[in-house]
C-alpha positions in Angstrom: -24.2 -46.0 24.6 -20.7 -45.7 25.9 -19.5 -45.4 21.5 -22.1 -43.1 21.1 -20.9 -41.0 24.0 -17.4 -41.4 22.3 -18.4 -39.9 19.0 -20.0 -37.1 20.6 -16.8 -36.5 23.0 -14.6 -36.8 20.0 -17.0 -34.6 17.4 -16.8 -32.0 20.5 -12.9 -31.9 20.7 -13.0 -31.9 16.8 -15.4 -29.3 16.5 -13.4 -26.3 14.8 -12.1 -28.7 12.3 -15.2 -30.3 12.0 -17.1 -26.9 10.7 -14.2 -26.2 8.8 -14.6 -28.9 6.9 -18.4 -28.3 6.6 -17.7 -24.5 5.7 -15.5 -25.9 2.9 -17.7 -27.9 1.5 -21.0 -26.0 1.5 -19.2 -22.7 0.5 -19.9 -20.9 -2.7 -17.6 -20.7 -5.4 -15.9 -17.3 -5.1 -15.4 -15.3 -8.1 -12.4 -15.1 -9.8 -9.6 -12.6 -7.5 -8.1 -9.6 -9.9 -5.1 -8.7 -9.0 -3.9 -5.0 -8.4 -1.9 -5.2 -12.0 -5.5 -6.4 -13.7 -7.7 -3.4 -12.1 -8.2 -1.1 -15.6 -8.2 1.9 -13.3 -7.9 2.3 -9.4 -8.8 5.9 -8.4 -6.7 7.9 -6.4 -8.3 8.9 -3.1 -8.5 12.8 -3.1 -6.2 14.8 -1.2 -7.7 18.4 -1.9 -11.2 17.3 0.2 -12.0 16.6 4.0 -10.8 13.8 4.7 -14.5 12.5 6.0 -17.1 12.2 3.6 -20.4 11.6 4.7 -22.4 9.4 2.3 -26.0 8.5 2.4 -27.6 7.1 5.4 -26.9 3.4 5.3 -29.8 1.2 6.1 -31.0 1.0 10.1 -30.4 -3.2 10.9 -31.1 -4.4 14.2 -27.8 -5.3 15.8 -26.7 -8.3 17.4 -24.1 -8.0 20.4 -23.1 -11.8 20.7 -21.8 -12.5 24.1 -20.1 -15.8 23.1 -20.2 -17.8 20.1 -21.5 -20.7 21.0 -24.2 -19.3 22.3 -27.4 -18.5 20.3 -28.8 -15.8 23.0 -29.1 -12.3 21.0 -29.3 -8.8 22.9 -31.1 -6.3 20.8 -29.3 -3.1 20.6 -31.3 -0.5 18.8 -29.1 2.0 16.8 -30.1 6.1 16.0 -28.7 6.3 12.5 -27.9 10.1 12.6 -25.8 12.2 9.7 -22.6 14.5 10.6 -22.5 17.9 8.9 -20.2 17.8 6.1 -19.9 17.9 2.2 -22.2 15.4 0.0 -20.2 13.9 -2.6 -22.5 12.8 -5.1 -21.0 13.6 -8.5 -18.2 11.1 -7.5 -20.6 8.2 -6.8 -22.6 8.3 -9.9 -25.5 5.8 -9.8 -24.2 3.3 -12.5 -24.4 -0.5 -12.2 -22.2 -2.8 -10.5 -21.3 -6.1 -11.5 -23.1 -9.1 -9.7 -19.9 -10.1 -8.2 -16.1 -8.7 -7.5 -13.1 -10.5 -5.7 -9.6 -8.6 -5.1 -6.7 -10.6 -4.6 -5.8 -8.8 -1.4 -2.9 -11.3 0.3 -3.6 -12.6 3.7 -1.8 -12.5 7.2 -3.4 -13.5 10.4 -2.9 -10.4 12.7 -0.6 -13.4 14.5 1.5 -14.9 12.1 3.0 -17.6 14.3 -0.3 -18.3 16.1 1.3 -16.5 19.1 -1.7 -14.5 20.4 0.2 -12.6 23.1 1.0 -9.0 22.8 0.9 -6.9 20.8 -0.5 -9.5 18.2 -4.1 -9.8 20.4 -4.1 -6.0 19.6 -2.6 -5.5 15.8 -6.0 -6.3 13.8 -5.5 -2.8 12.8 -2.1 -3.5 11.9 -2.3 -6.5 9.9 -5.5 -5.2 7.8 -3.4 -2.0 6.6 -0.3 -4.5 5.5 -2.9 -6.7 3.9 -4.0 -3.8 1.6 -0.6 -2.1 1.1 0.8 -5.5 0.2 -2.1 -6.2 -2.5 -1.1 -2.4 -3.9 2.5 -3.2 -4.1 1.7 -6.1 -6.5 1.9 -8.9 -4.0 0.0 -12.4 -5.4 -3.1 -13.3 -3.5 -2.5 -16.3 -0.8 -1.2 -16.3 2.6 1.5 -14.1 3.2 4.8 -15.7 4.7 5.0 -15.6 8.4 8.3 -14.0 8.6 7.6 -11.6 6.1 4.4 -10.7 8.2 5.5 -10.7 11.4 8.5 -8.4 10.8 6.0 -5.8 9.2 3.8 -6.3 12.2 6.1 -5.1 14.2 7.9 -2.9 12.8 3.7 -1.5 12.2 3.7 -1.2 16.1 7.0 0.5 17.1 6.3 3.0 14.5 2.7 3.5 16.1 4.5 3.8 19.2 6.8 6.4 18.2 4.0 8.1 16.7 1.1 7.7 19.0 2.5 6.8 22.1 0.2 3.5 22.0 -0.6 0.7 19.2 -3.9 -0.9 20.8 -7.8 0.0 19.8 -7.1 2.6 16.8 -9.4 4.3 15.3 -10.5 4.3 11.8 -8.9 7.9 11.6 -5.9 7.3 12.9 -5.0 3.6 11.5 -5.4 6.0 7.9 -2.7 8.7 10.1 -0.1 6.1 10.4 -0.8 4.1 7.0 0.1 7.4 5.0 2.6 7.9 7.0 4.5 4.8 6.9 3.6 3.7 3.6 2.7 7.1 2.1 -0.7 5.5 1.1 -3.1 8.9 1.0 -6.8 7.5 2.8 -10.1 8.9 3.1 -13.0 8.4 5.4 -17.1 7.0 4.5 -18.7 8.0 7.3 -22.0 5.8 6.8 -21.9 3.8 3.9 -24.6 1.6 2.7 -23.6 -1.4 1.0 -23.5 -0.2 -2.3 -20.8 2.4 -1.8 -18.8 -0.4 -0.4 -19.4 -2.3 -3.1 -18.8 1.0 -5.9 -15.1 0.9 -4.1 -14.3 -2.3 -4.2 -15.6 -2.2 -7.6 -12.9 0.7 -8.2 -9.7 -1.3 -7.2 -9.8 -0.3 -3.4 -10.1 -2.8 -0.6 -12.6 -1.6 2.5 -10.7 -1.7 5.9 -14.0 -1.9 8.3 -13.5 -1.0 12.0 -16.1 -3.6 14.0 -17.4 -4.6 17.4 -16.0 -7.5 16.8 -18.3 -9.8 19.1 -21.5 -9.0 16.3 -19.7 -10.2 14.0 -20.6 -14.2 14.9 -17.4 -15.6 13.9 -17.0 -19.4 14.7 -13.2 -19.4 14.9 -13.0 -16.7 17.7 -12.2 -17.3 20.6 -15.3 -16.6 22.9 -17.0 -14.2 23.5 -14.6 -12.6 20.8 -12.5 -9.3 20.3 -14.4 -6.3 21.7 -13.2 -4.0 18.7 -11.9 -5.4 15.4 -10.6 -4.3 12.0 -10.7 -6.3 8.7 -10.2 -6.0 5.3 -13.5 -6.4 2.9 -12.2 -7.6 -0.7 -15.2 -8.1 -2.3 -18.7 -9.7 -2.6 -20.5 -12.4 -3.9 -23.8 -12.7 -6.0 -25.8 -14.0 -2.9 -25.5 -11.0 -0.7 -22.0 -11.7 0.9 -19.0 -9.6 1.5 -15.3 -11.8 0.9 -14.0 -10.2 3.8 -9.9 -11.4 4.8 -10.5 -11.3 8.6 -7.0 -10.9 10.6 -8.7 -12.7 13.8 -8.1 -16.2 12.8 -5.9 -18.0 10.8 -9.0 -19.7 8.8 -10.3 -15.8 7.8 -9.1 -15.5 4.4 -11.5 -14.9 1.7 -14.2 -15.5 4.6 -18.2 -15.2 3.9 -20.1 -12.8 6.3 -23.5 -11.5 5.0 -24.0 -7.9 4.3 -26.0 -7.2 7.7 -23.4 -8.9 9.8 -20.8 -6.2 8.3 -23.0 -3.5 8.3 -24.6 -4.2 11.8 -21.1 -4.9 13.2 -19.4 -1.7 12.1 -18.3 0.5 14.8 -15.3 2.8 15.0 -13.3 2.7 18.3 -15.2 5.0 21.1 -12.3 5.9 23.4 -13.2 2.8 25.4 -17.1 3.8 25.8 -19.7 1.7 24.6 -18.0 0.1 21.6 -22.3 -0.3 19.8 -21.7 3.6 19.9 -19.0 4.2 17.7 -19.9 5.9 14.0 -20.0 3.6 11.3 -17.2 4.6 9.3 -14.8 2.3 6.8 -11.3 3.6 5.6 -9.9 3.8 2.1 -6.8 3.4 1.6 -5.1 4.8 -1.9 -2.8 3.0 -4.3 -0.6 6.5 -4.3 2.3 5.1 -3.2 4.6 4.3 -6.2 3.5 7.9 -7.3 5.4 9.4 -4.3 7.9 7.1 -4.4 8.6 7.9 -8.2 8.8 11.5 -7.6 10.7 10.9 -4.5 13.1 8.7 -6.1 13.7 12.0 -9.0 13.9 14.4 -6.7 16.5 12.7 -5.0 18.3 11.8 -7.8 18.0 15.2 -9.8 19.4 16.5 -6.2 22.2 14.2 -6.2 23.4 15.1 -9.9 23.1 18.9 -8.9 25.4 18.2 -6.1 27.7 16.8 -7.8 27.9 19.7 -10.3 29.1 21.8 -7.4 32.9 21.9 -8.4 31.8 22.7 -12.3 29.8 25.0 -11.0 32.1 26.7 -9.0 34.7 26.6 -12.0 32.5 27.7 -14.5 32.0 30.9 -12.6 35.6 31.8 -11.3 37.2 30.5 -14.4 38.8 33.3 -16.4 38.6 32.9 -19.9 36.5 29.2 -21.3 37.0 26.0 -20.3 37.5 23.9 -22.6 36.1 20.7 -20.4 34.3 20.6 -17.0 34.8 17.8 -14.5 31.1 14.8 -14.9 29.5 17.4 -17.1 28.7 16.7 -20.6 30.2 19.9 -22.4 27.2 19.6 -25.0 28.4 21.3 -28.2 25.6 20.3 -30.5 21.9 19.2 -29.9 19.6 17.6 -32.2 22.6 18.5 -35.0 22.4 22.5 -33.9 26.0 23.8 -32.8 26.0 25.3 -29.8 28.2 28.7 -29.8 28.3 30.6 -26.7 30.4 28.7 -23.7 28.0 29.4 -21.4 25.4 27.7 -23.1 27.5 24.6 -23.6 27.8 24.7 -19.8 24.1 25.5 -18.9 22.4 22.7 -20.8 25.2 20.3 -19.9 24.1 21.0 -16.3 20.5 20.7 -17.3 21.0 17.3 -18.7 22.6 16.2 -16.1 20.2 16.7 -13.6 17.8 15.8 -15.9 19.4 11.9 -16.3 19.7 12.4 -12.5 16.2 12.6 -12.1 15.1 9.7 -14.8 17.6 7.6 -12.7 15.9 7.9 -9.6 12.3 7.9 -10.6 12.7 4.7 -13.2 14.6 2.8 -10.1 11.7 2.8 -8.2 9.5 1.4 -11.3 12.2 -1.2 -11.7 11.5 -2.0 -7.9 7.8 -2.1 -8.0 7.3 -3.7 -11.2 9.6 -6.5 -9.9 11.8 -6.0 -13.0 15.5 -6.1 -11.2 17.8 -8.9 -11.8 21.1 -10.2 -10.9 19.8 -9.7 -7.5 16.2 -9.3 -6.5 16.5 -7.3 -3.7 15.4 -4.1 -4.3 16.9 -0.5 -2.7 20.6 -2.4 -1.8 23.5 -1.2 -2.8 24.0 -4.3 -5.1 20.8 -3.6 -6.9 21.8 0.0 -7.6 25.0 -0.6 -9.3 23.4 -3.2 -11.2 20.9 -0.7 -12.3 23.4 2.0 -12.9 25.7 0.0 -15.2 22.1 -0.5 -16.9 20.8 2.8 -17.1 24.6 4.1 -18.0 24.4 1.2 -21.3 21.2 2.8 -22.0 21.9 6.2 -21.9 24.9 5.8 -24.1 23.6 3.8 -26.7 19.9 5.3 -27.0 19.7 8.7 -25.4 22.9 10.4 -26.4 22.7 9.3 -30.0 19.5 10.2 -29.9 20.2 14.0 -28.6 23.0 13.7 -31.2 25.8 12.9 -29.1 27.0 10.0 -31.1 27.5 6.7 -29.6 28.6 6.9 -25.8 28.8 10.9 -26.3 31.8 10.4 -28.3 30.6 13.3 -30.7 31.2 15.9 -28.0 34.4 14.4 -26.2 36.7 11.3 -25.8 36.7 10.5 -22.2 32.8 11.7 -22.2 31.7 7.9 -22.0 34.2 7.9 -18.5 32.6 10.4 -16.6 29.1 9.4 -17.3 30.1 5.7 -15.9 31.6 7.7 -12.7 28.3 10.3 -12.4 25.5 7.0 -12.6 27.6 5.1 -10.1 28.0 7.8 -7.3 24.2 8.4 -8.3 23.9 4.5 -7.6 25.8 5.5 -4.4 24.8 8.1 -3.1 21.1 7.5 -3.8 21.1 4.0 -2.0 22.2 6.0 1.4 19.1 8.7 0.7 17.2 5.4 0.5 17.8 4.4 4.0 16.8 7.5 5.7 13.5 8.0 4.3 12.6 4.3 4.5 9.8 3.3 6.0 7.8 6.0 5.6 8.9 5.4 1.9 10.7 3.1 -0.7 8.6 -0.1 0.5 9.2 -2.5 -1.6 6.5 -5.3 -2.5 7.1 -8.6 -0.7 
């Protein structure tokens, strides 16, 4: 008696690890994860529509508000599915078939990375599900995301709420997409609704589902009873047997976790201002991979900028010059293109200036390419100064031995001038320059690179 009341006492203080193991052994095989650089086509979520969509009616399921997990006592809360007013998108969710199964490599991070579960990490579900999704769009491998990495986006996630909102705590679906776009210039979009099948259509498109919840329906074993009021996780995909892969930011044990598709769909609840959280619309976010698109143009328009600036003083000469120059300080004076001689001065001047915003702007937009395709070297630390001269002394070898022969400039633009291969090594390193201090002021809400 007394061993047998020992192996009970000691299965009861091993009981997490115990169903750990027993979840680990009786779980499915998972499909195979895709990573963001394998998805033939992710779509862009639309920016010229409302940003809530209402979808068909999902399914009425009886919901079950789970006081503590332990306990198997079930309170039957009956739900009025009801639909807002609003456009039908319909031509956008044609009714093709889906495959059996689909598994994103999103990256995981418990919403505590340390497995300190004071604040503001009882609070940053919302937090840590956005990261999770912007990290799989930057190209970040599936696994567990370092805990430094995580926690410093964590929080630097909640002082930019703060600035922005005021607060961090109990987001709503709406405004976790609000600060996403903002900070990681990821464009989102509302499903107000959604059965199970457009869940699965998006996931099927590249996007991971960020799901708003009551959190204390969703049954999970490794909460903490009676569990988080309100919730956000990511869905990643879903499994053959009715399953969504969900990576759940409440515990440390939720990536690639099973939860059936009632539990998801019964659980989802948007934040209701602190009212009855079984009341809040059922409503998932999408967020869009549109980020290295901004970035891109960002990066051009910044560098296209910089090379205009820096005309200026030939500018300035060009115009209160009496008589033609016969050279003009970091401008290419561009005698012949494409083997046509170019006759008037002004000319020579004009499409040397356009060139050279032109190479400004390829300089910019193809550094942040560099970044997000993880193609830098000599250091791997993308949008330092280090990094931009490397990739300056790179672009400048380039652009001398490719692009100006291939305009007709000869090698290193030695066709239209001796010193020409001089000032294009000054212009791409006060681009290099110049562009790396741009860099730091619009960062975070862009240039993010992929951890």
């Amino acid at each position: 008696m007394i061993l047998l009341i020992a192996f009970a006492a000691g299965l009861y203080t091993q009981r997490v690890d115990v169903l750990e193991w027993y979840s680990n052994v009786t779980a499915p095989a998972l499909p195979e994860a895709i990573e963001y650089n394998d998805i033939t086509q992710v779509d862009v979520v639309p920016t010229d529509e409302p940003r809530e969509k209402v979808m068909a009616v999902a399914p009425e399921f009886v919901e079950e508000e789970v006081i503590e997990v332990e306990e198997e006592e079930e309170i039957v809360v009956e739900e009025e599915s009801s639909v807002e007013e609003g456009p039908v998108d319909a031509s956008s969710e044609e009714a093709t078939s889906l495959p059996v199964s689909m598994n994103l490599a999103v990256p995981f991070t418990s919403q505590a990375p340390y497995g300190n579960w004071d604040e503001p990490y009882q609070e940053a579900c919302e937090e840590a599900s956005v990261y999770m999704v912007h990290s799989y769009f930057s190209g970040m491998d599936e696994g567990q995301i370092p805990a430094t990495t995580a926690d410093e986006a964590l929080l630097q996630i909640v002082k930019f709420e703060m600035e922005l909102f005021g607060e961090y705590k109990d987001t709503t679906a709406e405004k976790t997409g609000v600060f996403a776009e903002l900070l990681y210039g990821r464009t989102y979009q509302l499903l107000t609704n959604p059965t199970v099948e457009d869940i699965q259509r998006k996931l099927v498109q590249g996007h991971p589902v960020i799901v708003p919840a009551a959190g204390r329906l969703l049954g999970n074993p490794y909460f903490t009873a009676p569990g988080p009021l309100y919730h956000m996780l990511v869905i990643r995909g879903y499994t053959q047997d009715g399953q969504f892969i969900v990576n759940d930011p409440g515990t440390y044990r939720g990536e690639a976790h099973l939860y059936d598709f009632e539990t998801i769909m019964n659980a989802m609840h948007d934040w209701n201002d602190g009212g009855e959280i079984t009341e809040g619309k059922k409503v998932v976010l999408i967020l869009s991979p549109l980020c290295m698109s901004m970035d891109m143009l960002l990066g051009g328009a910044l560098g296209g900028l910089v090379a205009f600036f820096f005309s200026i003083p030939a500018i300035l000469l060009e115009t209160t010059q009496r008589g033609p120059m016969k050279e003009t300080p970091l401008l290419i004076d561009v005698k012949t293109i494409f083997g046509l001689k170019i006759r008037h001065q002004h000319e020579v001047f004009l499409i040397g200036l356009l060139l050279h915003v032109v190479v400004g702007f390829l300089f910019g937009s193809i550094y942040v390419v560099f970044v997000l395709q993880g193609w830098l070297f000599v250091t791997h630390a993308p949008y330092t100064l280090l990094s931009l001269f490397v990739y300056a002394i790179l672009s400048w070898i380039v652009a001398n031995i490719v692009l100006y022969p291939a305009l007709g400039f000869g090698w290193f633009g030695l066709k239209e001038g001796k010193h020409v291969w001089i000032e294009t090594i000054v212009s791409h390193m006060i681009l290099g320059l110049v562009l790396w201090f741009l860099v730091q002021y619009f960062q975070p809400q862009f240039f993010n690179p992929p951890m």
